[in-house]
C-alpha positions, 0 to 999 in steps of 0.5 A, spaced: 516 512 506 518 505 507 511 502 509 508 505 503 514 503 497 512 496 501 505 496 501 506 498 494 511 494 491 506 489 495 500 490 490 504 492 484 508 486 484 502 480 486 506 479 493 503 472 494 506 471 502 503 479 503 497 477 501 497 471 504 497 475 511 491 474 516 489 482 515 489 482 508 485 476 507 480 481 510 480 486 504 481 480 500 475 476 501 471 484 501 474 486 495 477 481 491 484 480 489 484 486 484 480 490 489 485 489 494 491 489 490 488 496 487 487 499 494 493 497 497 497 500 491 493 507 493 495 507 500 501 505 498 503 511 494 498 516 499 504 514 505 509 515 501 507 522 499 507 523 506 512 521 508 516 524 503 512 530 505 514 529 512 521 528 511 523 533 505 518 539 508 515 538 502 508 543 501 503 538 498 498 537 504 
């Protein structure tokens, strides 16, 4: 869960040391700033899902 609210906090915010990191600046030369921003954002909420999911014994998935 904490990786997720990480990574989404990451693209909400506009981190700029996040996506400065070598293994974003892959996704940011594919996508673009606002593409990698936007799917991070969805990762992002899809591990917290899970982890929540995983954590709490939720029954979405």
């Amino acid at each position: 869960m904490l990786f997720g609210l990480l990574m989404f906090g990451a693209a909400l915010f506009n981190w700029e040391y996040f996506f400065k990191q070598r293994k974003a600046q892959m996704l940011v030369k594919f996508a673009g700033i606002v593409g990698a921003r936007l799917i991070y954002a969805l990762l992002g909420l899809f591990f917290t899902l899970f982890g929540a999911n995983s954590y709490f014994g939720l029954e979405w998935f």
